[in-house]
C-alpha positions as CSV (number, residue, x, y, z in Angstrom):
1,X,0.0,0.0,0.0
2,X,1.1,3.4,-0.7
3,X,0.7,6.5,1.0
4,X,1.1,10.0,-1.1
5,X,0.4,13.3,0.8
6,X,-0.7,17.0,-0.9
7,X,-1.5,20.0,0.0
8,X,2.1,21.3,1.0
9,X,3.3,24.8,0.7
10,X,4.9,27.7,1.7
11,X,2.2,29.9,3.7
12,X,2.5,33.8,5.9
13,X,1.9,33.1,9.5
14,X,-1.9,33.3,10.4
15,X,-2.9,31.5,7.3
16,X,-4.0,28.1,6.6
17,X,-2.8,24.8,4.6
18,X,-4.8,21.5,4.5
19,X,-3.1,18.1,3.7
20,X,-4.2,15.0,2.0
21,X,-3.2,11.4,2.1
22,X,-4.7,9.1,-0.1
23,X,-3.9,4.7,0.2
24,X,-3.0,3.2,-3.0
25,X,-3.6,-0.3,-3.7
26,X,-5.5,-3.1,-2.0
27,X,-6.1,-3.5,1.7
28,X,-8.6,-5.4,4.3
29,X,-8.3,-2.5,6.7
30,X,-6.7,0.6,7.5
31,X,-6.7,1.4,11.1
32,X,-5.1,4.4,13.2
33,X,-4.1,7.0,11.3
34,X,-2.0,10.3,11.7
35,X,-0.1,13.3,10.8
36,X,3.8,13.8,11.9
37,X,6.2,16.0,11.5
38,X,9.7,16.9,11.2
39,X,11.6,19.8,11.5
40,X,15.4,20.1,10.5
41,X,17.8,18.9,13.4
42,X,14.7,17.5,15.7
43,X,13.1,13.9,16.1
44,X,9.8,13.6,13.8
45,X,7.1,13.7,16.2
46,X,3.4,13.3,15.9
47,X,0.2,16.2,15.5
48,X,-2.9,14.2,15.3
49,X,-4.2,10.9,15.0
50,X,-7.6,9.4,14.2
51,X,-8.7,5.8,14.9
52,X,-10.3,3.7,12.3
53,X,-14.0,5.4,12.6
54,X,-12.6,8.7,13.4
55,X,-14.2,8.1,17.1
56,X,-11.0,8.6,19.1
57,X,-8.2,11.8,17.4
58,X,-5.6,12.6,19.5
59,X,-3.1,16.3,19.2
60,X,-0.2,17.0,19.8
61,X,-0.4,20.2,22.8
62,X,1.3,22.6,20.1
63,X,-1.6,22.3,17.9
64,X,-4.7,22.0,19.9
65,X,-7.5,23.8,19.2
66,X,-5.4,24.8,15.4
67,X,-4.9,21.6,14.0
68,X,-8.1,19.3,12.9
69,X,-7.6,15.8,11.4
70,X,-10.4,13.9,9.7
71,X,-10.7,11.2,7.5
72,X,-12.6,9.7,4.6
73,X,-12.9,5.5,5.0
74,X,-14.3,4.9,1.5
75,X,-11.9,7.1,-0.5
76,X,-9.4,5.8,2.2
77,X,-8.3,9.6,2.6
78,X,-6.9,11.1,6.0
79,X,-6.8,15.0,6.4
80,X,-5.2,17.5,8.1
81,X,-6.9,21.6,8.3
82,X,-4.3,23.6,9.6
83,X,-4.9,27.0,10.8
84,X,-3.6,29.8,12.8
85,X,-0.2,28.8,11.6
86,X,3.3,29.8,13.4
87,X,7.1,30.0,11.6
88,X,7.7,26.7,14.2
89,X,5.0,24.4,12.5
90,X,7.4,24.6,9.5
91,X,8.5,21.1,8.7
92,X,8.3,17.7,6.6
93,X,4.8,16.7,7.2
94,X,4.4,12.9,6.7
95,X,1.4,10.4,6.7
96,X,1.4,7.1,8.4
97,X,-1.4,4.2,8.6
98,X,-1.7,0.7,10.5
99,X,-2.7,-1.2,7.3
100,X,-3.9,-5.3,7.2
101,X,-3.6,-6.7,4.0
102,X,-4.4,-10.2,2.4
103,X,-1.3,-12.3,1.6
104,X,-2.2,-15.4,0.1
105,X,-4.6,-16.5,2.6
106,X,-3.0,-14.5,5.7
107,X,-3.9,-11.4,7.3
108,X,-0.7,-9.3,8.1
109,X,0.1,-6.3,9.3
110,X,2.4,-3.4,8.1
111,X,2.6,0.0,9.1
112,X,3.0,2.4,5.8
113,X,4.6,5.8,5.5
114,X,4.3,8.8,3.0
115,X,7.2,10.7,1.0
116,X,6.3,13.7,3.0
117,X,5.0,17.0,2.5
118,X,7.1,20.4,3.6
119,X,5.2,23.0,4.7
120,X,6.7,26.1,5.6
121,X,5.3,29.1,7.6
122,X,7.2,32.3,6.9
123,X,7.0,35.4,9.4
């Protein structure tokens, strides 16, 4: 399965962006999904997450009340609406998804990321 975020780009501080990830190719299920970032010289960590049914999401503090991810089961699409954006949310946004997929007659389970998509927030 692949995983190819868009949406990216170079925004003024204030403004807003909203991300796309779209699954490629064939899958039984795709479970928790989320957003994560990395800046240069720092660990990628994670903004938002969404189970399965979009039930449960989960933030990261720096983006509470900013950030809203959503997704789309049937066009297997996960979102991210960023607003109110600040210089330090400037980073290599990536997309990653608990997938299980037939092989053969099994079930397995692989966790699949995106290329990434920078976004960058100038002052």
């Amino acid at each position: 399965v692949k995983l190819v975020e868009s949406g990216g780009g170079l925004v003024q501080a204030g403004g807003s962006l909203s991300l796309s990830c779209a699954a490629f190719g064939s899958t039984f299920s795709i479970n928790t999904m989320g957003w994560y970032r990395q800046a240069p010289g720092k660990q990628r960590e994670l903004v938002a997450s969404i189970t399965s049914n979009g039930g449960i999401t989960n933030y990261a503090d720096s983006v509470k009340g900013r950030f809203t991810i959503s997704r789309d089961m049937t066009k297997k699409t996960l979102y991210l609406q960023m607003n109110s954006l600040k210089p330090e949310d400037t980073a290599v946004y990536y997309c990653k998804a608990d997938i299980v997929y037939y092989s053969g007659d099994y079930l397995l389970r692989a966790v699949s990321w995106g290329q990434g998509t920078q976004v960058t927030v100038s002052s």
